[in-house]
C-alpha positions, -999 to +999 in steps of 0.1 A: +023-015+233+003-031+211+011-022+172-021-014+151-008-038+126+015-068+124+027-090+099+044-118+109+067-142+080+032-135+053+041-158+027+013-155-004+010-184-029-008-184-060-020-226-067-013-236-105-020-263-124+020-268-124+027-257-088+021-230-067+037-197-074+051-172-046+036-138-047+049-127-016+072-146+002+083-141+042+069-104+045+069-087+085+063-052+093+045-032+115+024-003+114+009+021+148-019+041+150-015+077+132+014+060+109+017+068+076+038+041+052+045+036+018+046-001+003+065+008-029+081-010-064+079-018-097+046-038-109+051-070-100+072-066-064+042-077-046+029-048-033-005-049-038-009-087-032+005-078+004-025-050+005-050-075-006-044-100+022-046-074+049-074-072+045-088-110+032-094-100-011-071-124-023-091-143-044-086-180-055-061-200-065-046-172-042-043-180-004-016-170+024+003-203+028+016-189+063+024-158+087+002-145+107-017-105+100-028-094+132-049-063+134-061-047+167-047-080+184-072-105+159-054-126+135-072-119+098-053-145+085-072-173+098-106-157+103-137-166+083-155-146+056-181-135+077-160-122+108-135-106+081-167-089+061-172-076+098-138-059+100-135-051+059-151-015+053-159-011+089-120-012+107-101-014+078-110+001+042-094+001+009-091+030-016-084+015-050-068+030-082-100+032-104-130+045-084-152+034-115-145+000-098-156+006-067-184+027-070-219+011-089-227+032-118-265+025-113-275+038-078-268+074-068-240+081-045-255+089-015-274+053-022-238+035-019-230+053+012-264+051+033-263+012+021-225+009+031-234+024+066-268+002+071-243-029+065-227-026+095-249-001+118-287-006+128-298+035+113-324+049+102-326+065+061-323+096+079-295+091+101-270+073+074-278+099+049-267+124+075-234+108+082-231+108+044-231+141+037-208+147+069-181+126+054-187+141+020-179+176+035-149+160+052-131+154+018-142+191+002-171+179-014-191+213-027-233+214-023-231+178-005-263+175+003-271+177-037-247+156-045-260+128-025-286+126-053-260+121-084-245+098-102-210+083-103-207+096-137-221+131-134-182+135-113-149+144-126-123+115-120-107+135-087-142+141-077-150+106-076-116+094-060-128+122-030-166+102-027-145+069-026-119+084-002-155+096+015-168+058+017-137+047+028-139+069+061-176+061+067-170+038+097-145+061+108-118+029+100-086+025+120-070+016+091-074+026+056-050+006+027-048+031-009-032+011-038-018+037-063-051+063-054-037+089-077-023+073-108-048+084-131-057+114-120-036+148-132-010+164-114-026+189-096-058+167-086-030+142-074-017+167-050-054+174-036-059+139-028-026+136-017-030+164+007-063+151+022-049+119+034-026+137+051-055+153+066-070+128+074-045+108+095-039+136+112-070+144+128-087+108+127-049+088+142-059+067+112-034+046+100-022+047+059-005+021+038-002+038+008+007+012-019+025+030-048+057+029-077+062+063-071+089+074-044+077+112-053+044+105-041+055+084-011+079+114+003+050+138+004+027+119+024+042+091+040+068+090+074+081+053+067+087+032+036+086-004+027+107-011-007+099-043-021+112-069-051+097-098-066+079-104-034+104-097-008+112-067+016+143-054+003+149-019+028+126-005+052+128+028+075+122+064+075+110+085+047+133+108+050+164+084+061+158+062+029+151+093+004+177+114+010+201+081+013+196+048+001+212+019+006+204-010-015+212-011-050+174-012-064+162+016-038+192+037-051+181+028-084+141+042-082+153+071-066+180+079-094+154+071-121+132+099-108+128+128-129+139+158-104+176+136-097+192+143-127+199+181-144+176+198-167+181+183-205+201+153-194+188+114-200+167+100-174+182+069-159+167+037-156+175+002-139+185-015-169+166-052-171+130-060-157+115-074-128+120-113-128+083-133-137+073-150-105+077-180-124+114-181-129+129-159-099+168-159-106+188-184-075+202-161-047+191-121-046+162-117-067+179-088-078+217-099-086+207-097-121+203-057-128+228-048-099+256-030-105+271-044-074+265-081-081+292-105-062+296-144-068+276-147-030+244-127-046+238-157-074+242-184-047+223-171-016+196-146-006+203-121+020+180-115+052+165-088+064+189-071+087+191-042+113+215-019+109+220+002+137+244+025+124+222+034+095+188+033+112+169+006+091+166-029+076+186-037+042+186-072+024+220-070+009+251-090+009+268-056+001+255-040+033+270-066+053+300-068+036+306-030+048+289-032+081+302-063+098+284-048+131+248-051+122+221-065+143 
């Protein structure tokens, strides 16, 4: 069956006056229709450069060097601007973390939306300021029809994210991409939005990539997760499976330094060092550095992506197959 999504070896190079730079380097996964994954690490893994060329926004000296990103069986990473501008907002839409910088503070809302849908269908006024206020009502809007007539700024910051999250499913997209929707918005709006994405891939079989640092988040809303580190993959499986019990060092190491993993009172724990610059990526693991399980192979060699049957997902770790001499 055809996957909704594939990336094939992605490889994302940044062109410099003193050499190009690798953003993301050798990156596969795939997603299906419905399926709802998390793309999480620290600022800096990669995460949302991976986002951005699904769906053709890396801008220049960016470019994807090679790797294929096929979508509904089409390749988007050798289309044109126009064909991608064909699929971008229509089949595939992006929710970003600031809707200040997505929505024009000088036209009205329901302006944006009947413009977005006149883009890519041939409606009437009428007709696209209907499907507006439909998809307004879809995300809990109040009074929609009013608010068709308002301006960004005459919203609260979670009711903005809800008219972005409302743009985003004008087309009725296959796909929709979220990098870190909820990170300035307060706990309790979070969980609102949160919950409506949920909502939303269940009754539309849309398909999520939800592009976050926080493993909290990604439990709630996600069924897979993607855990990446200075550009790499570095695990990859079930929610639950890699939650409950991770298995490379740095996975083990975001989940520990979350607040509800250690008792009440106690210091938080933290993976001691930083992420490495892009510029000077340490030889072997990217990560030998801050882990606690570093071994002479780890500064010498980087470890592939392997199966592992036994514990139902892909690991990059030397320690992994040190243990698990039957992997596949």
């Amino acid at each position: 069956m055809e996957h909704l999504l594939e990336l094939q070896n992605i490889v994302v190079r940044f062109a410099l006056r003193f050499g190009d730079l690798t953003a993301v380097d050798d990156v596969s996964f795939t997603l299906d229709r419905g399926d709802r994954m998390g793309l999480v690490g620290e600022s800096g893994a990669g995460k949302s450069v991976t986002g951005f060329s699904i769906i053709g926004l890396i801008s220049r000296p960016g470019y994807i060097a090679s790797g294929r990103i096929l979508f509904e069986g089409t390749d988007l990473a050798h289309l044109n601007e126009e064909a991608l501008r064909n699929i971008r907002g229509n089949r595939i839409s992006m929710i970003f973390q600031d809707p200040m910088m997505t929505l024009n503070p000088v036209l009205t809302i329901g302006t944006q939306m009947t413009e977005t849908l006149q883009a890519h269908m041939d409606i009437t006024d009428e007709e696209a300021a209907a499907m507006a206020v439909d998809r307004l009502r879809m995300v809990h809007i109040p009074s929609p029809e009013k608010r068709l007539n308002q301006y960004p700024h005459e919203f609260s910051g979670g009711m903005r994210q809800r008219i972005v999250i409302a743009i985003a499913l004008l087309m009725d997209p296959a796909l929709i991409i979220a990098d870190e929707p909820t990170t300035a918005l307060d706990v309790t709006i979070q969980a609102e939005i949160l919950d409506l994405l949920l909502e939303l891939c269940a009754t539309g079989k849309t398909g999520l990539i939800l592009i976050t640092h926080d493993l909290a988040v990604v439990s709630q809303v996600t069924d897979k997760i993607t855990v990446m580190y200075a550009g790499r993959i570095v695990e990859m499986g079930s929610t639950d499976t890699i939650i409950h019990d991770p298995r490379h060092p740095y996975t083990q190491g975001l989940i520990n330094a979350l607040p509800g993993s250690r008792h009440t009172g106690s210091r938080l724990n933290q993976i001691p060092g930083m992420m490495p610059n892009l510029l000077t990526i340490p030889p072997g693991c990217s990560f030998h550095p801050r882990c606690p399980f570093m071994m002479d192979i780890c500064t010498k060699q980087a470890p592939r992506l392997k199966y592992y049957k036994e514990h139902e997902r892909q690991i990059s770790c030397f320690l992994m197959e040190n243990q698990n001499k039957g992997s596949i």
